[in-house]
VMD Tcl script that draws the C-alpha trace (Angstrom):
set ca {
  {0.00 0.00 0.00}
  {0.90 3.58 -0.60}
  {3.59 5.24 1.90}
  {1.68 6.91 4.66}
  {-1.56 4.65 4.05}
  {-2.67 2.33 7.43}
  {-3.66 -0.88 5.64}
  {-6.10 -3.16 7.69}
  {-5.28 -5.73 10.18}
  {-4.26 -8.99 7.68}
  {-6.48 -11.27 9.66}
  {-9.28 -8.68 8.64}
  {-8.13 -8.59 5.31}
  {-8.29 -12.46 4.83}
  {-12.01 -12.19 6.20}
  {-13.59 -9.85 4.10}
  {-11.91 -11.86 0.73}
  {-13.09 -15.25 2.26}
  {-16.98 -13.30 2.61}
  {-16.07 -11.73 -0.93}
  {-16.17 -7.98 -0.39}
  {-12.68 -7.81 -1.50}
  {-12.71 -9.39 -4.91}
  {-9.40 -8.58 -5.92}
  {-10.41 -6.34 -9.07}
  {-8.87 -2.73 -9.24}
  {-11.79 0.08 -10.53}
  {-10.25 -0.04 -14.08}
  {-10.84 -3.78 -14.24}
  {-14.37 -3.57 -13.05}
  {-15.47 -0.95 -15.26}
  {-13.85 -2.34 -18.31}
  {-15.22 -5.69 -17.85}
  {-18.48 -3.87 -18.44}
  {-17.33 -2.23 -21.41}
  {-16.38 -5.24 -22.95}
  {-19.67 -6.77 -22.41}
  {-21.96 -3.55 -23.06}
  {-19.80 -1.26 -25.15}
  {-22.83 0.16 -26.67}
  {-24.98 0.39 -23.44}
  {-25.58 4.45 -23.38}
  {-23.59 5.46 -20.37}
  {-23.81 9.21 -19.87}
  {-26.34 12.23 -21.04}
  {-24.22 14.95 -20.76}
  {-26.43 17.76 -22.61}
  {-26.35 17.21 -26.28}
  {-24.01 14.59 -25.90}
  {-24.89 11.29 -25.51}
  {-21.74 8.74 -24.63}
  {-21.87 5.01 -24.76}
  {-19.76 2.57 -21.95}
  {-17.93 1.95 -25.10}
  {-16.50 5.14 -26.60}
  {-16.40 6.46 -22.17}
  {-13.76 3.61 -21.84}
  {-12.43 4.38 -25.27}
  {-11.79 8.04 -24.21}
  {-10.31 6.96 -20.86}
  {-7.27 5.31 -22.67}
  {-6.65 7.33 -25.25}
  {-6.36 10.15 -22.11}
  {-4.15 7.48 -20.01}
  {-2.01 6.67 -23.05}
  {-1.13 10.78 -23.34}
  {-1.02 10.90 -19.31}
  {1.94 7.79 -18.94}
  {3.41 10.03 -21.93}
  {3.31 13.23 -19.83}
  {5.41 11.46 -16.85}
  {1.98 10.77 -14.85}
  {3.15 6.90 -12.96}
  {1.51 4.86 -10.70}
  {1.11 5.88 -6.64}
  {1.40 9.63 -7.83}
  {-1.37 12.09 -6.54}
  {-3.22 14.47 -8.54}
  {-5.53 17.06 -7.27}
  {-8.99 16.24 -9.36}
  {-10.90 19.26 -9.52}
  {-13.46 19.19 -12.58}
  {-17.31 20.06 -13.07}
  {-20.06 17.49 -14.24}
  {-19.40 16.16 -17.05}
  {-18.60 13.21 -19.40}
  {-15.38 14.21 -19.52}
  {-14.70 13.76 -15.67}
  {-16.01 10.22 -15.97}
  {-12.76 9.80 -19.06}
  {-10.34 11.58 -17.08}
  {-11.00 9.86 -13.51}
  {-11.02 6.29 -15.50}
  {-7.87 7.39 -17.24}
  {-5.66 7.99 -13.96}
  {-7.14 4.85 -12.35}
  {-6.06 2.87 -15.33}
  {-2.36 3.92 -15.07}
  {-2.22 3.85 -11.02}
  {-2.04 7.61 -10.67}
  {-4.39 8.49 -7.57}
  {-7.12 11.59 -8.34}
  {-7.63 13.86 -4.99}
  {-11.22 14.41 -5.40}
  {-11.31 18.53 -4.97}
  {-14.98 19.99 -5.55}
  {-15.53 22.88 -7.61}
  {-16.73 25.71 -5.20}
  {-12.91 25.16 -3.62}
  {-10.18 27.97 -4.24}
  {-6.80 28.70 -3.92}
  {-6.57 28.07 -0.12}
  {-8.41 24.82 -0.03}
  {-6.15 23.92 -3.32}
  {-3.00 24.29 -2.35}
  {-3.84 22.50 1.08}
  {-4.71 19.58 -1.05}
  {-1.45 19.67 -3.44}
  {0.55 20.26 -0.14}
  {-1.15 17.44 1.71}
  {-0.55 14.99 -1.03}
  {2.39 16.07 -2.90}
  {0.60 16.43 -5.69}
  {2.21 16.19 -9.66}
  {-0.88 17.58 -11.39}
  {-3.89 19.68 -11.29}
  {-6.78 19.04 -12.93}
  {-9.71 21.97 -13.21}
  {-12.03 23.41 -15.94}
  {-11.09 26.69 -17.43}
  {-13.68 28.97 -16.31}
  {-16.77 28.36 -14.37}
  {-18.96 31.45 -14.80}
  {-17.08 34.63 -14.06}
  {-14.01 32.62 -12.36}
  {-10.61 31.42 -13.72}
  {-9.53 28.34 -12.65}
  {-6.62 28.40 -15.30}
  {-5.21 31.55 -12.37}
  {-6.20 30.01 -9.81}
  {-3.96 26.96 -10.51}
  {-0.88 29.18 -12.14}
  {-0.93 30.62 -8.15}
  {-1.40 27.57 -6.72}
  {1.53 26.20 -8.51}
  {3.93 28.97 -7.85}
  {2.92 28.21 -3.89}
  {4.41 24.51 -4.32}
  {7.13 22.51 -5.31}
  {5.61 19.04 -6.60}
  {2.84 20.67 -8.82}
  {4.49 20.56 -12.04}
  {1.41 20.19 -14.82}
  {-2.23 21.28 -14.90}
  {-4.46 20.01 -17.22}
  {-7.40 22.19 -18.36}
  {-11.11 21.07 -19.13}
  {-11.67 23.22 -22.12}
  {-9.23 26.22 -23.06}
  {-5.54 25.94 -22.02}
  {-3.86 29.42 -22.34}
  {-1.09 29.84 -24.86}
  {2.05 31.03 -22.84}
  {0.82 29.26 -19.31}
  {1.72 25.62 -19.98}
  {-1.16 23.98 -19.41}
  {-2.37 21.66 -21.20}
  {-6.05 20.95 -22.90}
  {-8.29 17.70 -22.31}
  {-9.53 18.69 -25.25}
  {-6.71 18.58 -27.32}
  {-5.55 15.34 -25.81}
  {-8.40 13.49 -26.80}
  {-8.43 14.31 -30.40}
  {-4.80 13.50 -31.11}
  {-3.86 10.23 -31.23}
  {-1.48 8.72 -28.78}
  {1.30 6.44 -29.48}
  {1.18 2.79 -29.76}
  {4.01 2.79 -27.64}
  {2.49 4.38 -24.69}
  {-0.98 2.14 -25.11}
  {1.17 -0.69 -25.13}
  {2.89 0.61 -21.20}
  {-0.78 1.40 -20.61}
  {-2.25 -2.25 -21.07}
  {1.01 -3.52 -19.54}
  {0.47 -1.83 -16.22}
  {-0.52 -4.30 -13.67}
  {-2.66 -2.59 -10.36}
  {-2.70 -4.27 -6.83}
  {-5.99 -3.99 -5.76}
  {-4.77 -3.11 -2.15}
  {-3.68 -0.15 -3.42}
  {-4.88 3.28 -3.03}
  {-7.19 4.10 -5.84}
  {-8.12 7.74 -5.35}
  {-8.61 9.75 -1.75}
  {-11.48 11.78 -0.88}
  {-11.65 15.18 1.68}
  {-13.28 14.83 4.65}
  {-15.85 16.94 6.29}
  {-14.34 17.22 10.02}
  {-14.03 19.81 12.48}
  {-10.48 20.44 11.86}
  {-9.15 23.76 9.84}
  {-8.72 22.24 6.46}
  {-10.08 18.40 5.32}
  {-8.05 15.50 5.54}
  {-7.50 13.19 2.68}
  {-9.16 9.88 3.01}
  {-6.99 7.13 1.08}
  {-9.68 4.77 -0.14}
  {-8.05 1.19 -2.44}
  {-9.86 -0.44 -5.45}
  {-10.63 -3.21 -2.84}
  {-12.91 -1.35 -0.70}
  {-13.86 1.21 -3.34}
  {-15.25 -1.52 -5.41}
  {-17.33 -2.81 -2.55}
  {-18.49 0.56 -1.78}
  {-19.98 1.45 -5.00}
  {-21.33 -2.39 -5.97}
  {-22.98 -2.86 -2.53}
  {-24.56 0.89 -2.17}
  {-25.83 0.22 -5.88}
  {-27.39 -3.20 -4.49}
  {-28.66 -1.55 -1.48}
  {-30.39 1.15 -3.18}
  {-32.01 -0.54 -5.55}
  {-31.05 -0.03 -8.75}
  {-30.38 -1.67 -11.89}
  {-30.45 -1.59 -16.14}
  {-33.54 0.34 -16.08}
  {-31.75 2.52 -13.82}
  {-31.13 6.79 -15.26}
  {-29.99 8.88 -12.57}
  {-30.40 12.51 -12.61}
  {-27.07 14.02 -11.32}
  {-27.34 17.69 -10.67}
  {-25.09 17.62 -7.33}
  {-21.45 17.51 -7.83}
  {-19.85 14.31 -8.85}
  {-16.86 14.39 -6.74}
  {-18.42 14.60 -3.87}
  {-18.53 10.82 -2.16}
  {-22.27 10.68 -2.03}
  {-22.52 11.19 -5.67}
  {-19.08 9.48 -6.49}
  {-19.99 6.12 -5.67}
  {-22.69 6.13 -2.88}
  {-24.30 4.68 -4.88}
  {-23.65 7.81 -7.42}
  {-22.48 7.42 -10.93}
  {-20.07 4.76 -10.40}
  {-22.94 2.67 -8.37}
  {-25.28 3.55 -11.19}
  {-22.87 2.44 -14.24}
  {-21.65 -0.79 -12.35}
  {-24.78 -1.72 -12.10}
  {-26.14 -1.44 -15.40}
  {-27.35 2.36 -15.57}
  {-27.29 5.68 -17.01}
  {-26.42 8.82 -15.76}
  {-28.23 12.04 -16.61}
  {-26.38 15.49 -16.32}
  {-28.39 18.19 -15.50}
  {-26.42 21.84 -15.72}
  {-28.46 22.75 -12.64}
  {-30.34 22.27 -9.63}
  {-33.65 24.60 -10.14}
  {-36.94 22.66 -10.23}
  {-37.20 23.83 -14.61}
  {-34.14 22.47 -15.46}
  {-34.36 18.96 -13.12}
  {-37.71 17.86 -13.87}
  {-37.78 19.00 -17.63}
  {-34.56 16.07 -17.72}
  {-36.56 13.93 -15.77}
  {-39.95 14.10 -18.33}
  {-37.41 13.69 -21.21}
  {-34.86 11.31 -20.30}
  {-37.43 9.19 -18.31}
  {-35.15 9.47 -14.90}
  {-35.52 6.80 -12.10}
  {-33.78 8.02 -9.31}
  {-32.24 11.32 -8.11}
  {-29.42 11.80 -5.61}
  {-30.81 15.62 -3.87}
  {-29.66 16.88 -0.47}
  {-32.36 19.39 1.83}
  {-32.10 22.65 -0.10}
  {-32.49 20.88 -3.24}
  {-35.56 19.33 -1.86}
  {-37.32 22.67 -0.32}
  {-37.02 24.38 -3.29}
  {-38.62 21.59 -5.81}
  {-41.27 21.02 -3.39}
  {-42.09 24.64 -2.84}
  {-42.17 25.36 -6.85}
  {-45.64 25.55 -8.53}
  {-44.13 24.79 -11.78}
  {-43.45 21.28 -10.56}
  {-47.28 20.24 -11.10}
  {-46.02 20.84 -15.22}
  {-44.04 17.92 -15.43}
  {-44.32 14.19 -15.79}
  {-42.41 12.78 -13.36}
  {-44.08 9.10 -13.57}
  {-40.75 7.43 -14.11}
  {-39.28 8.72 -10.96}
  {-38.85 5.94 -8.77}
  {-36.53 6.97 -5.45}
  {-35.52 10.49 -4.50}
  {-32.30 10.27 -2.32}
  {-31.38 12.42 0.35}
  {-27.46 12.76 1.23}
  {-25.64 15.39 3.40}
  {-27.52 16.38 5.93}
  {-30.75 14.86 7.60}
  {-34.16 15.34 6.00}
  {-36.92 16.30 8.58}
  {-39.65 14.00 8.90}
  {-42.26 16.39 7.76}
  {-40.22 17.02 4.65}
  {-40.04 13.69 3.41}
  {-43.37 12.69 4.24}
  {-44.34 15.80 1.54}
  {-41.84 14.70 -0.68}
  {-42.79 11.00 -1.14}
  {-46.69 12.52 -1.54}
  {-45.68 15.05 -4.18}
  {-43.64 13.62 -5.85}
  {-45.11 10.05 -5.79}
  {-41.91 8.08 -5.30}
  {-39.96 6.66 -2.48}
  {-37.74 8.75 -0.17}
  {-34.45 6.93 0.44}
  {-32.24 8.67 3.29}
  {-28.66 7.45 3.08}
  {-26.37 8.87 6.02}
  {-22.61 8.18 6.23}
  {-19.28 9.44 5.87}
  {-16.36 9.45 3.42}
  {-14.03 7.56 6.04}
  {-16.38 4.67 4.53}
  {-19.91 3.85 6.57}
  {-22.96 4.06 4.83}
  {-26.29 3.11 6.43}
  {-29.81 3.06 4.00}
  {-33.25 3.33 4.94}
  {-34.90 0.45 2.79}
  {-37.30 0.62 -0.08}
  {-39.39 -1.40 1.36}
  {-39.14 -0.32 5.05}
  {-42.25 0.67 7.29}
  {-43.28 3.66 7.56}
  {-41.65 4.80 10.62}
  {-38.10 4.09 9.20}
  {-38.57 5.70 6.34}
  {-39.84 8.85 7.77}
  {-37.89 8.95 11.12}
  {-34.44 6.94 11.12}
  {-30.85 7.41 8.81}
  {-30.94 4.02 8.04}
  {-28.88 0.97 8.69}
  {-25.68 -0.36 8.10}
  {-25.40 -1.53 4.07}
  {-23.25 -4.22 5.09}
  {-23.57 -7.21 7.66}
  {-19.69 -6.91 8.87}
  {-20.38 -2.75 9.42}
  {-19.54 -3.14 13.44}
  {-21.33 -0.03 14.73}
  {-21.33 1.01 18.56}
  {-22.47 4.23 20.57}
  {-20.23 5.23 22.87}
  {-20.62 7.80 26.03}
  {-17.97 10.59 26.41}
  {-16.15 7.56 28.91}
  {-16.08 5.17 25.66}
  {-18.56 2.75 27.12}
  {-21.58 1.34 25.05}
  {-24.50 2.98 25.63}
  {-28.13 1.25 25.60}
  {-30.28 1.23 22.75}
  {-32.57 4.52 22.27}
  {-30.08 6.49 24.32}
  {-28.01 9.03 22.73}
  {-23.84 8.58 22.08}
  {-20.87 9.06 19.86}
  {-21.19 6.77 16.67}
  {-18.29 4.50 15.62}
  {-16.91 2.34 13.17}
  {-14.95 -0.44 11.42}
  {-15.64 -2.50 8.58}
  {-14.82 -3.57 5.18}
  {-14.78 -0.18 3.48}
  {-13.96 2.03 6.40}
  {-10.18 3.77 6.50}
  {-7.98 2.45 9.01}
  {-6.40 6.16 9.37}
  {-5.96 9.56 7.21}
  {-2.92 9.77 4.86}
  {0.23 10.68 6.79}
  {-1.78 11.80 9.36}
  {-0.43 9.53 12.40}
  {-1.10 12.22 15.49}
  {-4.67 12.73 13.77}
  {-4.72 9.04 13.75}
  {-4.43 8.65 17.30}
  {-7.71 10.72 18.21}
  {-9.62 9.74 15.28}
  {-9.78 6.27 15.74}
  {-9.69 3.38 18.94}
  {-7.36 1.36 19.55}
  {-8.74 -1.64 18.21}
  {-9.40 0.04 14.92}
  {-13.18 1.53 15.28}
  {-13.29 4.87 13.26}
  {-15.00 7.71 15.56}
  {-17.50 9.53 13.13}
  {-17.97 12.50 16.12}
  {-22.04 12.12 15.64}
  {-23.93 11.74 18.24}
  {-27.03 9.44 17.74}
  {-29.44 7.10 18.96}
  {-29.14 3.40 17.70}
  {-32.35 0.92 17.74}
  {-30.94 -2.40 16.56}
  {-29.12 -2.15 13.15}
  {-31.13 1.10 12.62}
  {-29.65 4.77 13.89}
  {-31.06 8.31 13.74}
  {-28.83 10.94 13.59}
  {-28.89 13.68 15.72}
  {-25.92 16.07 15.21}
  {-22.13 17.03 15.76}
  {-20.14 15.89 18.99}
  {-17.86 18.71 17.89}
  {-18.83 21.96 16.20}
  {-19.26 21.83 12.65}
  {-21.90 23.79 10.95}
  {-23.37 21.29 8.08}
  {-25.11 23.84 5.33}
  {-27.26 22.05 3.25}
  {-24.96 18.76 3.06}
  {-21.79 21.17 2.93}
  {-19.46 21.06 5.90}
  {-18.12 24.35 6.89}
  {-15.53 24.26 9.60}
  {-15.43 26.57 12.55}
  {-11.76 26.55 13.12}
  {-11.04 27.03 9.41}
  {-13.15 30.35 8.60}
  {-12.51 31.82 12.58}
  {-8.73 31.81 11.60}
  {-9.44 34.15 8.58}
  {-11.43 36.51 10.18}
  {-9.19 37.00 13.01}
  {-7.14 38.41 10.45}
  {-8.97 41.39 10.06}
  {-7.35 44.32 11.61}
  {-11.02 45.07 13.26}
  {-11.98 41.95 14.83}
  {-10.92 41.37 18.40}
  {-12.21 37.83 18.94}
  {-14.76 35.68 16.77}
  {-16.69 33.30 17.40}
  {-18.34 31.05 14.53}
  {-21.93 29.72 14.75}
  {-25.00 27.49 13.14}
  {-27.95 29.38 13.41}
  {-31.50 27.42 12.37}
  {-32.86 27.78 8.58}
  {-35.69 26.04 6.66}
  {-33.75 25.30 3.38}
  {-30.67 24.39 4.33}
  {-30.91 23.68 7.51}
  {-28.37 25.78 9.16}
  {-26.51 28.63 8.14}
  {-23.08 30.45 9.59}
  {-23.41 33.75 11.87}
  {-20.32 35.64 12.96}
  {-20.21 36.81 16.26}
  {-17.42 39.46 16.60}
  {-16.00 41.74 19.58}
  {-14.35 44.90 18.00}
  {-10.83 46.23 19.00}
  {-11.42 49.73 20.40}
  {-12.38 52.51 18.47}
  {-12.34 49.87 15.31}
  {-15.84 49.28 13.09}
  {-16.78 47.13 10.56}
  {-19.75 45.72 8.12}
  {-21.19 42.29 7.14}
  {-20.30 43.78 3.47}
  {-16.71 44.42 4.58}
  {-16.36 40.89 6.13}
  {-17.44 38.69 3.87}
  {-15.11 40.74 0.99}
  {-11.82 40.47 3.50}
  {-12.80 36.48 3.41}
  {-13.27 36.21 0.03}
  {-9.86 37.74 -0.70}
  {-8.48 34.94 1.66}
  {-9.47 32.83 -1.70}
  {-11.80 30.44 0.54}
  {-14.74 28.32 -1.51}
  {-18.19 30.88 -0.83}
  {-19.98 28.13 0.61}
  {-18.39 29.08 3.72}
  {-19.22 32.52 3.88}
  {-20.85 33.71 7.26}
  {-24.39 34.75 6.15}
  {-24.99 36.91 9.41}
  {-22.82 39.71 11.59}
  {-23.52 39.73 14.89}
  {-21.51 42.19 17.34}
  {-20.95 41.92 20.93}
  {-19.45 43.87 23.05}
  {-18.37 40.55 25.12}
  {-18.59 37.01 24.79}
  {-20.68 34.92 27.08}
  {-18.24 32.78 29.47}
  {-17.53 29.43 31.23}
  {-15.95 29.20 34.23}
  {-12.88 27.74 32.72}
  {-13.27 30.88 30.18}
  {-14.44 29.23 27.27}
  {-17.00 31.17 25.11}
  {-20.47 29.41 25.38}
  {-21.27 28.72 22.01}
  {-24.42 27.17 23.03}
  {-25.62 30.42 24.31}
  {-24.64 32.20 21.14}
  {-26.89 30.15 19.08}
  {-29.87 30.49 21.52}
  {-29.35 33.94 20.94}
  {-29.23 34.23 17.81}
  {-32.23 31.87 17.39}
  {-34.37 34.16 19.68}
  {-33.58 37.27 17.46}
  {-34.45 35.12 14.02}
  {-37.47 34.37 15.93}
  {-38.65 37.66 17.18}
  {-37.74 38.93 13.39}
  {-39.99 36.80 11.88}
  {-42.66 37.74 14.59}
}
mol new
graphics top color blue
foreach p $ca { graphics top sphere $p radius 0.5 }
foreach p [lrange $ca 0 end-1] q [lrange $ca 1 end] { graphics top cylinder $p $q radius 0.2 }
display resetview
């Protein structure tokens, strides 16, 4: 396994091949197998393009062939940071097939998130489109690479820019490559212990980790969520969230979908016009969504001008969906409401398709796999009963043993005998747990995890502020939303306006953004002179209450 990888237990390892999680077949062999057999099953909808398993996998080696030509070898990292698209599907398939490991960056991330993740993971390459509305990526990653040594080569999803050396995606798949560097291609032998790409977690500490995760367990993953969730051939799902993001990656996302016999559906965005006129066209059956997502289609009128009769399951990923919520959804929408809860370290727990009523609507589901050993732990580390309310942790088949060269992180991340500590606190009944928030602080927009220490940090920076202090404060479409409580240095001032610009000029992703300003003249204090962050967000819950009123 890669250098600064923790590789499971080997009596563990021998287990879960004897059950036959493992099967010993890297991502590139599992998804060309199916190319072989289907080559001409359509595989993506990606606007007016419409791309079979056959030419996708055709695509990914032509890119691999110029890649091993480039200098990209096996165990190297890349930071992977590209928008929807059938081209990401290529590119991602391309790096797996010569060994090189993608770092799966999302697209609302900027500089300072980027170069965290080429620092983190020494990475050779950067992958990113050229512009996404009124942003350059293409500057973004010339600064990011005159931040770091390693990052020699970015590759560029539409325009590279004469004079910059990048170089296109675009260009690469229309020439040719070699038949000498196909040849190294289909020579290259993957161990399927290896690490196959690493994901960014959502914790509480300033920047995410990376999350090493090997063909092995990856291959589970995506072939058991797909199983779990139902779907099939007759499976098209609607993918309007971003498709790096674990939940959409293979959870049972667009690998889950493809492996098991699919088609995915690209929509450009997330507005109830643009989702359900793809889903009355293109005859979708499922639909990964998260809570804002599913306020705003539900609150839409125009959704009554649509045939959505071949919408099976909605999904719901991220963040918990209220009871009431999906109790409208499943009535509006006439289709099942599947909520899937778990983490990129590697748990995933499914409510059922054909669970009662009370699951459906009230719990986060249950383990996907028999060997998932989940416990609830008090702040001691003993086992709680079932029904009351404790830390959630984990090991299984396709849950990390540890971060990537992250050994001190390590240590307080996981137990000694190898259970991962997810740092939610919920309530277990059985096999089935509802979740019912953060151990730590972490404010969880929408499905989007915004860290406390990480944005605090910034704004401390600002000649004004005195102390900060970085809350969740309640909202009906995404659940929660950041507010900024400040004390001023003396005779200073400032504006929510002249916040949120000094952040953005940090280069952070705008997700993370505090959406209110709230100044104090002093913070509320413990005895042991901690600010009482619980108080804060009473208070500010009172005053979005009384406005309202």
């Amino acid at each position: 396994m890669l250098s600064g990888c923790v590789p499971w237990p080997e009596e563990l390892a021998r287990e879960y091949r004897r059950k036959g999680y493992w099967k010993d077949q890297s991502i590139p062999q599992l998804f060309g197998a199916l190319a072989a057999a289907e080559p001409d099953r359509l595989a993506v909808v990606d606007g007016e393009r419409r791309v079979t398993l056959g030419e996708l996998w055709r695509q990914s080696g032509r890119l691999a062939a110029h890649f091993h030509r480039l200098g990209l070898r096996s165990r190297q990292r890349v930071v992977f940071q590209l928008p929807n698209s059938a081209d990401f599907l290529a590119a991602f398939f391309a790096l797996t097939r010569i060994g090189v490991i993608p770092v799966m960056a999302l697209p609302p991330h900027r500089e300072t998130e980027i170069t965290h993740y080429v620092l983190s993971a020494e990475a050779s390459a950067l992958f990113v489109p050229d512009r996404i509305k009124d942003f350059d990526f293409r500057a973004m990653a010339g600064a990011v690479r005159g931040k770091t040594a390693t990052l020699k080569t970015v590759f560029v999803l539409g325009g590279a820019r004469p004079g910059h050396d990048e170089i296109s995606l675009q260009d690469l798949l229309a020439r040719e490559p070699d038949p000498a560097d196909v040849a190294a291609v289909e020579a290259i032998v993957l161990d399927p212990s290896d690490v196959a790409l690493m994901l960014l977690s959502g914790g509480t500490t300033a920047l995410p980790k990376l999350i090493p995760r090997t063909h092995n367990d990856y291959a589970y993953n995506l072939t058991q969520a797909a199983r779990t969730a139902g779907l099939g051939p007759d499976t098209a799902m609607l993918m309007v969230l971003p498709m790096a993001h674990n939940y959409n990656l293979g959870c049972p996302g667009i690998f889950g979908a493809l492996a098991a016999g699919g088609r995915i559906v690209i929509a450009p965005r997330g507005d109830c016009e643009t989702v359900f006129t793809l889903v009355e066209k293109e005859r979708v059956t499922v639909i990964p969504a998260a809570v804002p997502l599913v306020v705003n289609w539900l609150n839409d009128p125009a959704l009554d001008r649509f045939d959505f009769s071949s919408l099976k399951v909605v999904q719901n990923g991220g963040a918990r969906l209220s009871p009431e919520l999906r109790d409208r959804l499943r009535k509006r929408l006439r289709c099942q409401l599947q909520e899937i809860y778990g983490t990129a370290e590697g748990l995933l727990n499914f409510t059922r398709l054909d669970d009662d009523d009370d699951r459906i609507l009230h719990s986060s589901g249950a383990p996907m796999c028999d060997d998932d050993e989940i416990k609830v732990l008090d702040d001691e580390g003993r086992e709680v009963a079932d029904g009351e309310p404790g830390e959630l942790v984990v090991r299984g088949p396709y849950t990390i043993r540890g971060y990537y060269n992250a050994p001190q992180i390590n240590a307080r991340a996981f137990t000694e005998d190898g259970f991962y500590r997810m740092g939610d606190i919920v309530r277990k009944r059985g096999r089935y747990v509802s979740a019912e928030g953060r151990k730590n602080d972490l404010i969880n927009r929408g499905g989007e995890k915004i860290s406390i220490d990480e944005v605090e940090n910034l704004m401390l920076k600002h000649p004004a502020v005195h102390a900060v202090a970085l809350v969740a404060m309640p909202d009906p479409v995404f659940g929660e939303r950041a507010c900024a409580f400040v004390t001023l240095k003396p005779g200073a001032g400032i504006t929510f306006k002249e916040l949120t610009s000094f952040l953005l000029d940090q280069q952070i992703a705008k997700f993370k953004l505090p959406e209110r300003l709230e100044i104090l003249p002093e913070f509320p204090v413990s005895g042991a002179g901690k600010i009482m962050r619980r108080t804060l967000r009473e208070m500010i819950e009172v005053k979005l209450n009384s406005e309202r009123a």
